[in-house]
SERO-4910 file (N, C-alpha, C, O; in steps of 0.05 Angstrom, whole numbers):
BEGIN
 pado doro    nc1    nc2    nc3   cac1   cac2   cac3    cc1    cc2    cc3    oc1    oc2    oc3
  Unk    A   -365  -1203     64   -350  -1192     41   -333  -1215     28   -321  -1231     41
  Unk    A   -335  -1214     -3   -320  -1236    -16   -287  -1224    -20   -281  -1201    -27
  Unk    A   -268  -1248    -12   -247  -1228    -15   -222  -1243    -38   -223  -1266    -47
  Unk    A   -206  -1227    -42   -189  -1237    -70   -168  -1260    -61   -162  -1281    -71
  Unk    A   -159  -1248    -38   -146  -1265    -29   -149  -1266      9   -148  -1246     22
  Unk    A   -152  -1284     16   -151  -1290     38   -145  -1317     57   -153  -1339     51
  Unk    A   -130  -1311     77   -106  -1342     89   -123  -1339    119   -132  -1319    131
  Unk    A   -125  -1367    126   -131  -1373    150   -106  -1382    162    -94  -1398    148
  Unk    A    -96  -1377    183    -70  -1382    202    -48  -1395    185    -38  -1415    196
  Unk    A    -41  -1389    166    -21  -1397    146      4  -1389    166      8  -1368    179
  Unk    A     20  -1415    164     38  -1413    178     63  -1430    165     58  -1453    160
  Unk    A     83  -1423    160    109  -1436    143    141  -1435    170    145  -1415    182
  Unk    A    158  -1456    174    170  -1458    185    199  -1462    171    197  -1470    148
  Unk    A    216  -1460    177    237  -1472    168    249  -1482    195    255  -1469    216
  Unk    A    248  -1505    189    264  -1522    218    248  -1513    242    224  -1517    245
  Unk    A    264  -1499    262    252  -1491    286    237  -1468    283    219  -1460    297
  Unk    A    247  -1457    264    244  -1422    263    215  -1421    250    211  -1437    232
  Unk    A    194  -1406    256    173  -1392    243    176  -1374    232    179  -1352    243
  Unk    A    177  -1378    207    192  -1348    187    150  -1329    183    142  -1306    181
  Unk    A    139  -1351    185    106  -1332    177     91  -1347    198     98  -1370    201
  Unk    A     72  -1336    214     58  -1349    247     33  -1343    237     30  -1320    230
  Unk    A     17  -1356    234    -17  -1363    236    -33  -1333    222    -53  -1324    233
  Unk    A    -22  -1322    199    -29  -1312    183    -52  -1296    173    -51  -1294    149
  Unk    A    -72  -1284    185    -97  -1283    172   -105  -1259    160   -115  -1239    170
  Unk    A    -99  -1264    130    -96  -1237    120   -125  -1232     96   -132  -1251     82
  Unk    A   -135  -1212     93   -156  -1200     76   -153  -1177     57   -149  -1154     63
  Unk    A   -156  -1188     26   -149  -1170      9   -176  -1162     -2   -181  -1173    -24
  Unk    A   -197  -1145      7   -214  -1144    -20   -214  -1136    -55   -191  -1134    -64
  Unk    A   -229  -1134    -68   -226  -1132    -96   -221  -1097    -98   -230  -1080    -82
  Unk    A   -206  -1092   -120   -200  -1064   -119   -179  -1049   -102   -168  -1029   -110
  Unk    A   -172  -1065    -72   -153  -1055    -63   -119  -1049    -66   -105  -1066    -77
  Unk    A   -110  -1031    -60    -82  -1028    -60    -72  -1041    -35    -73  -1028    -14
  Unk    A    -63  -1061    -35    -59  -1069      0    -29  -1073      0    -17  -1090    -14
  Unk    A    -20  -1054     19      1  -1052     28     16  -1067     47     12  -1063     71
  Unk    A     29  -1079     41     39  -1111     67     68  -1093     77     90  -1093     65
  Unk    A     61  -1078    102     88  -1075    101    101  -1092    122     91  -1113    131
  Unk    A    129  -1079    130    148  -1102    148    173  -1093    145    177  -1084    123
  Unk    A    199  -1091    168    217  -1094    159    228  -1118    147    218  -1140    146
  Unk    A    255  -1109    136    266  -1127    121    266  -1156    146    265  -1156    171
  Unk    A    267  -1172    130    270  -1204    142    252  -1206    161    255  -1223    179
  Unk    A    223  -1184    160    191  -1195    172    176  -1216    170    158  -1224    185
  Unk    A    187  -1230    137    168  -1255    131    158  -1251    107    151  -1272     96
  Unk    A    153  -1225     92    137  -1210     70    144  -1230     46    124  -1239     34
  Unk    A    166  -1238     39    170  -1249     11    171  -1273     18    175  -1286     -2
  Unk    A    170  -1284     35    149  -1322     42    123  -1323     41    112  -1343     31
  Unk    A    109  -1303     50     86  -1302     53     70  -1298     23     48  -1306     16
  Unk    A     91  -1281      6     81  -1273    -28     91  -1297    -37     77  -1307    -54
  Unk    A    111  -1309    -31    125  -1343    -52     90  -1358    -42     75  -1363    -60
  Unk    A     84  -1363    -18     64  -1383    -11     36  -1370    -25     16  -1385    -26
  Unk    A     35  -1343    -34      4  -1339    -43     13  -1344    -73     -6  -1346    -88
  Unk    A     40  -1347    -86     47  -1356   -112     46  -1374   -119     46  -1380   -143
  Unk    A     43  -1399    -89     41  -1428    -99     73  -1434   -104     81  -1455   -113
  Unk    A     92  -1412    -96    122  -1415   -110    132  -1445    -83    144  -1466    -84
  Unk    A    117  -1430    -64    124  -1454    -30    108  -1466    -17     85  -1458    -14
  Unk    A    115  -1485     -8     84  -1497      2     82  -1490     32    104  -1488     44
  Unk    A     58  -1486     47     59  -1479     80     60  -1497    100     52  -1519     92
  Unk    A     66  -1496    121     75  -1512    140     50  -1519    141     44  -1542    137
  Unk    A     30  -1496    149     -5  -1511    154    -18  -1486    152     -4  -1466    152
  Unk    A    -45  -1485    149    -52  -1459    149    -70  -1465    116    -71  -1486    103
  Unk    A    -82  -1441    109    -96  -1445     80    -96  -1414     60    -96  -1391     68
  Unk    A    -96  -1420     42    -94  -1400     29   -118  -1398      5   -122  -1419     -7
  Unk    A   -130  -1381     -1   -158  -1375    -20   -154  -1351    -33   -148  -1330    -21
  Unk    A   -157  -1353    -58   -156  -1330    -84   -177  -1334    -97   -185  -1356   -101
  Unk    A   -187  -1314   -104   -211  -1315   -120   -232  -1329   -105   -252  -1333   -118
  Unk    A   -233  -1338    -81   -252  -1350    -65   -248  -1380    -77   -267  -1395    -78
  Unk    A   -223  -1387    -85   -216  -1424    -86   -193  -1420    -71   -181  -1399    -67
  Unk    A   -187  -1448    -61   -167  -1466    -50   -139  -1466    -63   -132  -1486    -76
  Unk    A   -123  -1446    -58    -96  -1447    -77    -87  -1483    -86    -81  -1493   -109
  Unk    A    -87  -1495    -60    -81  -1518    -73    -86  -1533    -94    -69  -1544   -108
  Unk    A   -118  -1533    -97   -142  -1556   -111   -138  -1536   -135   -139  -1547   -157
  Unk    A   -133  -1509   -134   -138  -1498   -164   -113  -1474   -176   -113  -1454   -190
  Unk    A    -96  -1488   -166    -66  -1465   -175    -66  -1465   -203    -62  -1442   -210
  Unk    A    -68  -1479   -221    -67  -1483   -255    -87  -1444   -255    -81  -1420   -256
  Unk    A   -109  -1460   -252   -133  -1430   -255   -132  -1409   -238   -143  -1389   -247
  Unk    A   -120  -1408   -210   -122  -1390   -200    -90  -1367   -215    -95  -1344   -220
  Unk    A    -71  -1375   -219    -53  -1365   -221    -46  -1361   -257    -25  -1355   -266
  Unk    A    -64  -1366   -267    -62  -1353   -288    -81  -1328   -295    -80  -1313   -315
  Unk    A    -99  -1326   -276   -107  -1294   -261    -89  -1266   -247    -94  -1241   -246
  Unk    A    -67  -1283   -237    -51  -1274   -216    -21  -1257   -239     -9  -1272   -255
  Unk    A    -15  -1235   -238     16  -1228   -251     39  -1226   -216     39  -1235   -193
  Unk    A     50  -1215   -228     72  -1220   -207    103  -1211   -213    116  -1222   -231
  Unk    A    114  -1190   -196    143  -1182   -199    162  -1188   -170    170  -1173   -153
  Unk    A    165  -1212   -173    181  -1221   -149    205  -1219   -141    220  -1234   -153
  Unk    A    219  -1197   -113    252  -1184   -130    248  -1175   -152    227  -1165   -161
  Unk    A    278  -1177   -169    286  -1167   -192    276  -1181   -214    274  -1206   -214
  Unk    A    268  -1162   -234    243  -1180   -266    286  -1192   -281    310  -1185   -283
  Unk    A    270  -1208   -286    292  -1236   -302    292  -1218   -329    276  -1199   -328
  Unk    A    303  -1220   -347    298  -1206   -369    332  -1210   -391    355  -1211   -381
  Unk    A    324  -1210   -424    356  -1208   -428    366  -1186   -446    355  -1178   -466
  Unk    A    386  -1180   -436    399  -1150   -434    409  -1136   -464    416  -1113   -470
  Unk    A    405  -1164   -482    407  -1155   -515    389  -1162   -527    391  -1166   -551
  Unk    A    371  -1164   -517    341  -1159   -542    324  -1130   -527    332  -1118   -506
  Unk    A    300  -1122   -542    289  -1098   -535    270  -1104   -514    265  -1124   -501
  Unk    A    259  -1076   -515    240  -1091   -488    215  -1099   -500    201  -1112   -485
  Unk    A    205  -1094   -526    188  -1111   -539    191  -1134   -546    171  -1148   -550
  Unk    A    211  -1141   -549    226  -1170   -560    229  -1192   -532    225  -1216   -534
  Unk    A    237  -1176   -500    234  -1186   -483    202  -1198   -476    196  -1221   -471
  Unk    A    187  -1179   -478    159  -1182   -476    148  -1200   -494    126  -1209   -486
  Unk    A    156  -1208   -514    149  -1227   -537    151  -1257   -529    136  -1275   -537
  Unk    A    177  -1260   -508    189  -1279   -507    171  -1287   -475    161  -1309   -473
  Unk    A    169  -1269   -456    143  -1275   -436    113  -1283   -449     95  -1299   -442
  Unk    A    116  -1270   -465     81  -1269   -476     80  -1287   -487     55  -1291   -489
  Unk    A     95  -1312   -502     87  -1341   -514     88  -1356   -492     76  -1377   -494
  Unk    A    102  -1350   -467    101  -1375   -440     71  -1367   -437     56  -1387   -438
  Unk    A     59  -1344   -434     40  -1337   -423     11  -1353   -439     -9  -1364   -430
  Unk    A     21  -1347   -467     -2  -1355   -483    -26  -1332   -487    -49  -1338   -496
  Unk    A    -18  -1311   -482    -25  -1276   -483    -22  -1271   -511     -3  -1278   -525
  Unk    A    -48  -1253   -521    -41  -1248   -550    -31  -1224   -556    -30  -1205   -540
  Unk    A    -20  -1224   -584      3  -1206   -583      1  -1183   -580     20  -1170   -569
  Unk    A    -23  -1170   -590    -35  -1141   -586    -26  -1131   -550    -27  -1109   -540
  Unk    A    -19  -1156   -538    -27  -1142   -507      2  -1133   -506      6  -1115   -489
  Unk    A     21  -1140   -519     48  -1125   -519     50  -1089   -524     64  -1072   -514
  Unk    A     30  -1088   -544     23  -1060   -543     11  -1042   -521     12  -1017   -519
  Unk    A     -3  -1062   -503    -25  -1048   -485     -5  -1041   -453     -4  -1021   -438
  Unk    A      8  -1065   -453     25  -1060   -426     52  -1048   -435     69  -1049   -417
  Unk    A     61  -1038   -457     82  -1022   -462     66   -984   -449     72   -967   -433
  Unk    A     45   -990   -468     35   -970   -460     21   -959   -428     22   -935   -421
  Unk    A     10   -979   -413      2   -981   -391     33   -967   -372     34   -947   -358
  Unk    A     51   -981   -378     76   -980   -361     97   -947   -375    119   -943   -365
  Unk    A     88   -932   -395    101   -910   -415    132   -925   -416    154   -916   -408
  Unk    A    128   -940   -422    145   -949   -445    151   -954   -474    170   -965   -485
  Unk    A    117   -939   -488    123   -949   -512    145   -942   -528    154   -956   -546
  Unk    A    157   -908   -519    174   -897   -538    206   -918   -540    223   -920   -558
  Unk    A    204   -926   -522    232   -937   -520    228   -971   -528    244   -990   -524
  Unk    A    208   -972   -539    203  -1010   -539    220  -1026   -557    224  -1050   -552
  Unk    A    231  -1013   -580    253  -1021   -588    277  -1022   -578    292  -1038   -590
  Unk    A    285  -1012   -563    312   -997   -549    323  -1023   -535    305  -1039   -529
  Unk    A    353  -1032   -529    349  -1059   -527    358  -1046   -494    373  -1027   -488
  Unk    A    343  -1067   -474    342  -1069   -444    369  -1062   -435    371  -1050   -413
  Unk    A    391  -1069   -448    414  -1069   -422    418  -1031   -433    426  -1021   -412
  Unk    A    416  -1017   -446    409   -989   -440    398   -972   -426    402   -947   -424
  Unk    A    381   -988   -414    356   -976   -392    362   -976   -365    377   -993   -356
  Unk    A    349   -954   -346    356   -947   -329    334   -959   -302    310   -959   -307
  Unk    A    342   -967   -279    327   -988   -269    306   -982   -266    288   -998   -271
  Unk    A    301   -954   -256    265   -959   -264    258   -968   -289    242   -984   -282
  Unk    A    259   -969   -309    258   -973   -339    246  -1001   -336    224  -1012   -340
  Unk    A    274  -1008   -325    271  -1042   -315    260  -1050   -301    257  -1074   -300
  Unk    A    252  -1039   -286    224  -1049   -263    200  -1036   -277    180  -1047   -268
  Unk    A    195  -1022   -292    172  -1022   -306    172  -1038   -324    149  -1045   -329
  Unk    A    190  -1051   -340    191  -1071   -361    178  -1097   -341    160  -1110   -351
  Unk    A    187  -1103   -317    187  -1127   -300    151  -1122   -299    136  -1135   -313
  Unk    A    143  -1106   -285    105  -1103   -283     97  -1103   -306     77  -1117   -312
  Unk    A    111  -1087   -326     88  -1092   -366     86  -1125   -365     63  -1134   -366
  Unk    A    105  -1142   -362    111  -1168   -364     94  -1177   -354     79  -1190   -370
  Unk    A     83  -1177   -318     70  -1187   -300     43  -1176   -306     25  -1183   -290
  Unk    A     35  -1158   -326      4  -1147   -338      5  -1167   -362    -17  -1172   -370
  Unk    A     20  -1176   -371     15  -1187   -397    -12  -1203   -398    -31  -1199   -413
  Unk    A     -9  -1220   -380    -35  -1240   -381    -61  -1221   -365    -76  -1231   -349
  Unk    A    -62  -1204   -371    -87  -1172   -358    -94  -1192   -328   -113  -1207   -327
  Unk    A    -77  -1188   -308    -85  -1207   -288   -109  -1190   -269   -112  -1166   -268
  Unk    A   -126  -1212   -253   -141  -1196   -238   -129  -1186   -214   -138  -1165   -205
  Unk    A   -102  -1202   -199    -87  -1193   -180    -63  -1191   -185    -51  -1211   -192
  Unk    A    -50  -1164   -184    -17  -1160   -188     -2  -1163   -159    -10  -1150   -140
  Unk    A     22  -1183   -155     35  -1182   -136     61  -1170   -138     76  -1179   -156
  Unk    A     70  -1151   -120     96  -1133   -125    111  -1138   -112     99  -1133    -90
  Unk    A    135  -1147   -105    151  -1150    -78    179  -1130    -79    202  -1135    -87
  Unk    A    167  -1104    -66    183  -1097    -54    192  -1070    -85    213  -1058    -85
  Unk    A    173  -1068   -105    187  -1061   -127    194  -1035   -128    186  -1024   -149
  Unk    A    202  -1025   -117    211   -991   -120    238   -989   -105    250   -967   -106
  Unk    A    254  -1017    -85    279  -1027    -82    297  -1025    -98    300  -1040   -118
  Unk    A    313  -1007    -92    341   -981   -100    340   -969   -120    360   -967   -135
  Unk    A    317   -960   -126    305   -935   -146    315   -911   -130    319   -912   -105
  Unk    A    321   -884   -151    324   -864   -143    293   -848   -131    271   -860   -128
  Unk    A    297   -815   -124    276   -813   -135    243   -809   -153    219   -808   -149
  Unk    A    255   -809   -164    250   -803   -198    229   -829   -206    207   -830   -216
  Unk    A    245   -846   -197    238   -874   -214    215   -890   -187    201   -909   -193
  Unk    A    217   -876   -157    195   -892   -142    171   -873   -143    148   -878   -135
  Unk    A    179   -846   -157    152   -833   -167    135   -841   -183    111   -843   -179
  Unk    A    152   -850   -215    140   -860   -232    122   -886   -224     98   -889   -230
  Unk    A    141   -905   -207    127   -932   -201     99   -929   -191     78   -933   -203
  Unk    A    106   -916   -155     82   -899   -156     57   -900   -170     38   -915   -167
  Unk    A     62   -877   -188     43   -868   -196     28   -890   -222      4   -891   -228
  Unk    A     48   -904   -233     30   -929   -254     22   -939   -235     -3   -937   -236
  Unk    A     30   -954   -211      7   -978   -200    -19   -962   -172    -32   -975   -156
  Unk    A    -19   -937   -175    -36   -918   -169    -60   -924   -183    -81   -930   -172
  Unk    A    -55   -922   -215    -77   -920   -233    -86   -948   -239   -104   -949   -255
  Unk    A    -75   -973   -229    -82  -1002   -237   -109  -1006   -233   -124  -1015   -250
  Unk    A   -117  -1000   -204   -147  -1007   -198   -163   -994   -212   -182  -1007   -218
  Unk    A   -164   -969   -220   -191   -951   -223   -187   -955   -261   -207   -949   -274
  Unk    A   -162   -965   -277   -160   -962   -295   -171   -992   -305   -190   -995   -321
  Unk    A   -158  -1012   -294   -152  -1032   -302   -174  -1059   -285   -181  -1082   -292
  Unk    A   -180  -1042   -259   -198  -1063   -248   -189  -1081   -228   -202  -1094   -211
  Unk    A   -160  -1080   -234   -138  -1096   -214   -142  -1095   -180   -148  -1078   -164
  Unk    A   -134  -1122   -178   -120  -1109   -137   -101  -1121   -137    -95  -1143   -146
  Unk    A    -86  -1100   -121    -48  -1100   -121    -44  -1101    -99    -56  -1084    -85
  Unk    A    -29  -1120    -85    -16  -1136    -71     12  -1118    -65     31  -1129    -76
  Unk    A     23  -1093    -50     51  -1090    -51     62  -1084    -28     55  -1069    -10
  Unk    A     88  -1104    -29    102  -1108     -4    126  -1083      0    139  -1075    -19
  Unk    A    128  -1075     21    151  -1047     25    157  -1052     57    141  -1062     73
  Unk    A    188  -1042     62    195  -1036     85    193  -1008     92    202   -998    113
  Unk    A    177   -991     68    183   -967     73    153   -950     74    138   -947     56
  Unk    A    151   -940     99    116   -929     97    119   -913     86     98   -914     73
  Unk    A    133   -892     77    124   -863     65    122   -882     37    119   -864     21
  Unk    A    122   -900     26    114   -912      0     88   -918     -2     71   -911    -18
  Unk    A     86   -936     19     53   -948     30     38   -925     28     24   -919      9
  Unk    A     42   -909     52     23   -883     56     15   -870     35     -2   -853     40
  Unk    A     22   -870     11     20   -855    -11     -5   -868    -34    -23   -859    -48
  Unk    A     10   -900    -23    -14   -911    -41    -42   -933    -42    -59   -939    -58
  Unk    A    -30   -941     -6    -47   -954     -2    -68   -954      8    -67   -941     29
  Unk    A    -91   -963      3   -117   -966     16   -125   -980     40   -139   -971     58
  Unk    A   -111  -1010     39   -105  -1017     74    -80  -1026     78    -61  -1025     62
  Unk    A    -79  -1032    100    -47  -1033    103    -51  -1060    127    -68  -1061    145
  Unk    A    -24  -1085    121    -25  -1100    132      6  -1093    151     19  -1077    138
  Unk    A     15  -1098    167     39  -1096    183     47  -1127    188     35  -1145    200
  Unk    A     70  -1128    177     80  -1151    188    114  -1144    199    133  -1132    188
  Unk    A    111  -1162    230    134  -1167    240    145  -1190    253    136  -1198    274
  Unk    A    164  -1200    242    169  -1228    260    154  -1247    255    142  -1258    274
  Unk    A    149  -1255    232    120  -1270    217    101  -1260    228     80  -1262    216
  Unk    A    101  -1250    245     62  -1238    247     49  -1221    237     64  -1203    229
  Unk    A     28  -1216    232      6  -1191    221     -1  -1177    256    -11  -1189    276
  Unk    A      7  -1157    254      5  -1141    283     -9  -1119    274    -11  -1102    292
  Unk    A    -20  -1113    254    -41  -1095    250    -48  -1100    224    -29  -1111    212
  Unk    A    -79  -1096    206    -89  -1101    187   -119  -1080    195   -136  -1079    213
  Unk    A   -110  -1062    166   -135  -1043    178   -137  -1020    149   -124  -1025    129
  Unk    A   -153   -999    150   -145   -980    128   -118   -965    138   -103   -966    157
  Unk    A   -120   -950    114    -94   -929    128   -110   -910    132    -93   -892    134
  Unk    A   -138   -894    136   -152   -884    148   -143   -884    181   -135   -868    198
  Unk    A   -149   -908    179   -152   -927    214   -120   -919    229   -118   -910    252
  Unk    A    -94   -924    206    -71   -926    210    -57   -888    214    -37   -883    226
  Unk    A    -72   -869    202    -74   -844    204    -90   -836    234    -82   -819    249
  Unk    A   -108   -848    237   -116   -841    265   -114   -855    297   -128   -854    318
  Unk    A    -90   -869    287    -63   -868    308    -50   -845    310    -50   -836    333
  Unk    A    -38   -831    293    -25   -814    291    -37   -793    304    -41   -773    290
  Unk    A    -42   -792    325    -56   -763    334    -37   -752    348    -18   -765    357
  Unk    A    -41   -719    354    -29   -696    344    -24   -692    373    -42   -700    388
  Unk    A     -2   -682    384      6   -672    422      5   -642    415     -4   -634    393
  Unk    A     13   -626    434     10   -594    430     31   -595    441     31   -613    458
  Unk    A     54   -582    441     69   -573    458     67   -534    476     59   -512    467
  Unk    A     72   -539    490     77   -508    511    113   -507    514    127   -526    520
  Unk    A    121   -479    507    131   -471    524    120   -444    538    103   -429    530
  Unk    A    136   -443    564    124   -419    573    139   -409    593    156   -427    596
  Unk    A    144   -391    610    159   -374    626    172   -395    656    194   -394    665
  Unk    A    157   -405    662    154   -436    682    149   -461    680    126   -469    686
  Unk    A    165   -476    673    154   -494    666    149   -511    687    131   -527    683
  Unk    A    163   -512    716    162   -527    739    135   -527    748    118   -545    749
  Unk    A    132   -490    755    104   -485    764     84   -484    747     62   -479    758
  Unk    A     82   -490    714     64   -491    697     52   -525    705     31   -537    711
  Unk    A     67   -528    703     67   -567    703     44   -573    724     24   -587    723
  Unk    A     63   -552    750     48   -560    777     17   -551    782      0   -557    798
  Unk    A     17   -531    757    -16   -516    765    -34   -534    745    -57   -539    752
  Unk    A    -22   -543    719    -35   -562    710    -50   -583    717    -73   -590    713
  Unk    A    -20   -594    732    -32   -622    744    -61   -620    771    -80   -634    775
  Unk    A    -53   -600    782    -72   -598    813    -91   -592    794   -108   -582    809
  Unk    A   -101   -590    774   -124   -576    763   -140   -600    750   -163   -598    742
  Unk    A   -121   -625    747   -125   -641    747   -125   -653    713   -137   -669    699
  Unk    A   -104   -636    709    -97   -639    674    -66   -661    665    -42   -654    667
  Unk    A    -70   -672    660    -45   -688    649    -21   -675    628    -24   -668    604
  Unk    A    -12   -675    634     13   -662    614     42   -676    628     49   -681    651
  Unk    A     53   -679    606     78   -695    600    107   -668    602    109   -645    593
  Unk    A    127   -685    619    152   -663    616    166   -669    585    157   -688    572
  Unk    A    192   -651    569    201   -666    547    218   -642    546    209   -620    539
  Unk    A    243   -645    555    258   -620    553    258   -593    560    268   -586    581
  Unk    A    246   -577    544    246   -545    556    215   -551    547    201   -531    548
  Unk    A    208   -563    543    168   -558    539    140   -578    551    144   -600    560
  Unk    A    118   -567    551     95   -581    561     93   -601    544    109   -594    526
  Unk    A     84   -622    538     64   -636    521     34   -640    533     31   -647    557
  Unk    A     14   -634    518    -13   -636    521    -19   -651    502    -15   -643    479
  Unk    A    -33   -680    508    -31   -710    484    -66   -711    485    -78   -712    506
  Unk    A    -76   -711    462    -97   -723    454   -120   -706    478   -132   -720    495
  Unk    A   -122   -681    477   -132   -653    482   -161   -642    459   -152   -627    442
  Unk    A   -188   -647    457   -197   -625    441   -184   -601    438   -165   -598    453
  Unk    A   -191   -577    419   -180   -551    420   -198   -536    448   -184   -527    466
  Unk    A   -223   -534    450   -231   -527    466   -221   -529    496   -221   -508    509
  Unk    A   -211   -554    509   -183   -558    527   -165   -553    521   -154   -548    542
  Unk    A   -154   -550    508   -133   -529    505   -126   -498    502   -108   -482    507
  Unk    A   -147   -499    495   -156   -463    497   -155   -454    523   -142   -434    530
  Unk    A   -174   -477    542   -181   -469    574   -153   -478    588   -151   -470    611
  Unk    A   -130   -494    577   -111   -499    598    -86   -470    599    -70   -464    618
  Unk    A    -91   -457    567    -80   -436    561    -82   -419    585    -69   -410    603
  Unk    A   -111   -418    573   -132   -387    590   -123   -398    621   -107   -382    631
  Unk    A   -125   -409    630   -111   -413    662    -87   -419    668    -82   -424    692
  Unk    A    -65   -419    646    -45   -407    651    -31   -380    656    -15   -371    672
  Unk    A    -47   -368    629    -39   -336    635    -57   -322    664    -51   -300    671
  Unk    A    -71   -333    674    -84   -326    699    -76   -325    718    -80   -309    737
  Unk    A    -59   -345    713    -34   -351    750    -10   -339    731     11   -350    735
  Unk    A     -8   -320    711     13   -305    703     39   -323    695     64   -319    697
  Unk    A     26   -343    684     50   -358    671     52   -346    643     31   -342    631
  Unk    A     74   -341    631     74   -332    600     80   -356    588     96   -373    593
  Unk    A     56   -352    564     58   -372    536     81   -363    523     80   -340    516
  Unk    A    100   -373    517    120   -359    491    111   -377    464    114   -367    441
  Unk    A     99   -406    470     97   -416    436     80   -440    445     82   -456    463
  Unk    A     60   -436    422     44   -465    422     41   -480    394     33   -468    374
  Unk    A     50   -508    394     57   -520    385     41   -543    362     47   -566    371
  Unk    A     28   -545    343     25   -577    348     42   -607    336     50   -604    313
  Unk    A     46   -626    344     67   -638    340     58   -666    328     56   -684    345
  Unk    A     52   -674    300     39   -698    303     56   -717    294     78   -715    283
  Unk    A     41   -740    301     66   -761    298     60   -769    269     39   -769    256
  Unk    A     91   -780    261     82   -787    231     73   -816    224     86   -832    238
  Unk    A     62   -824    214     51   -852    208     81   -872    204     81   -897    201
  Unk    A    106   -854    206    135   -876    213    138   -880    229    149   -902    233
  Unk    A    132   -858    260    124   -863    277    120   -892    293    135   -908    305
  Unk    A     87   -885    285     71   -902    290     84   -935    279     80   -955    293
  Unk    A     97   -936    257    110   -966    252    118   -972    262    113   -993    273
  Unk    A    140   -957    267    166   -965    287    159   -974    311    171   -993    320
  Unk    A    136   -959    328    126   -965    349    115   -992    352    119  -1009    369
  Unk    A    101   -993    332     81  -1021    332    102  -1048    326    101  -1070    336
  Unk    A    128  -1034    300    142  -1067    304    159  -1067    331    168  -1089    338
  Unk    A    166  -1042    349    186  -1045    364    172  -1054    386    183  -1072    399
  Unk    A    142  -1045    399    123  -1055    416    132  -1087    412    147  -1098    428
  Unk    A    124  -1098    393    124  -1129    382    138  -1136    394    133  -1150    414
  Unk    A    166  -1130    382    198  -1143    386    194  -1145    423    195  -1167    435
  Unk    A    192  -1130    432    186  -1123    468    170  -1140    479    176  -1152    500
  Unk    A    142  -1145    464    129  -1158    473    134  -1195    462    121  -1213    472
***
């Protein structure tokens, strides 16, 4: 598979410290790829070095299937980009802002119209910026970073102290980038219920490392589902379980039964009420894909 962007053991240090460790990450074309991480994981070193913004300790980096190094002029005028907070000034409009991006860019002018509209901002495009409300302004920051119609958009972090309201909206514009526009979007979050919503694979980073890279298909079926029991005994439920040669977990006042077909579970039921244990409630309990993060960066940190 040809891929948009892809790093072989890219690795960046500061002094002693490895802020990003041997790197090897795969974006194909079309994807939404979700880099997540907690805060101070490495995520916005790792987007400065696919910007060409930093150079890497060692390691390689490839866009478009070239050599970031040998071809940054051409590769990165493919590339848009909202890194942090969009720069912007607070008494001209947001067409007038965009005017003033779009001659660095060398973007013709018509495209001021296209990414006002891409981003629903046209109604307000006169309206001058320091009126606007920060989503406003983080959609003004991505119309900016479409100006040059890039083939890869990089986001860092952009739905960072939006209400609501405004990480719906974001959402849902860079939702429609690929299937509209043809794009693959690059977006970094500490926050999975953001990822989960929109991404197609999902990279994990913790402690400079990539500790998982996979779909969120793949990342959803981690998440599998326990059953809980309660029931009239739980001492002697436990105990008829186990001699029967069934695994079940203690957890307060209830059974857990982990990664069970329904059909075993049916039969661990049915031989409970047999030895006259009463069911009062069956449960199922799945884990949520925050879960599963937490697990995998806190595993890390441990290991």
């Amino acid at each position: 598979m040809k891929y948009v962007v892809e790093t072989k053991n890219l690795t960046k240090s500061f002094g002693k410290e490895q802020a990003v460790q041997s790197l090897d990450m795969k974006i194909a074309k079309g994807e939404i790829y979700g880099f997540l991480g907690p805060n101070g994981a490495g995520k916005t070193t790792t987007i400065r070095m696919l910007l060409g913004l930093m150079k890497p300790t060692s390691g390689s980096i490839q866009v478009f299937q070239q050599d970031l190094k040998k071809s940054r002029i051409s590769i990165l005028s493919k590339v848009g980009s909202l890194v942090e907070n969009p720069s912007y000034y607070p008494h001209l409009t947001a067409r007038e802002n965009l005017e003033a991006w779009r001659k660095i860019l060398g973007a013709p002018k018509s495209r001021i119209t296209d990414v006002l509209a891409i981003v629903r901002l046209s109604d307000v495009a006169n309206k001058k910026v320091k009126g606007f409300s920060l989503g406003m302004k983080q959609r003004l920051g991505i119309a900016a970073a479409l100006l040059n119609n890039p083939e890869l958009l990089i986001l860092d972090e952009p739905t960072n102290g939006l209400d609501p309201s405004g990480i719906i909206e974001i959402r849902e514009l860079i939702k429609q980038l690929p299937q509209s526009h043809g794009m693959t979007v690059l977006i970094s979050s500490h926050l999975l219920s953001e990822i989960d919503q929109l991404a197609t694979t999902v990279g994990v980073l913790t402690k400079g490392k990539l500790i998982f890279q996979d779909s969120i298909e793949a990342m959803r079926k981690l998440a599998k589902q326990n059953i809980s029991l309660r029931v009239s005994d739980q001492d002697e439920a436990h105990r008829l379980l186990l001699a029967k040669g069934i695994q079940t977990d203690y957890q307060k006042d209830r059974l857990i039964l982990s990664e069970f077909t329904d059909e075993e579970i049916a039969n661990a039921i049915q031989f409970l009420v047999q030895k006259q244990i009463a069911i009062y409630r069956v449960e199922e309990e799945k884990r949520s894909l925050e879960d599963i993060f937490l697990q995998m960066t806190r595993e890390d940190q441990v290991g």
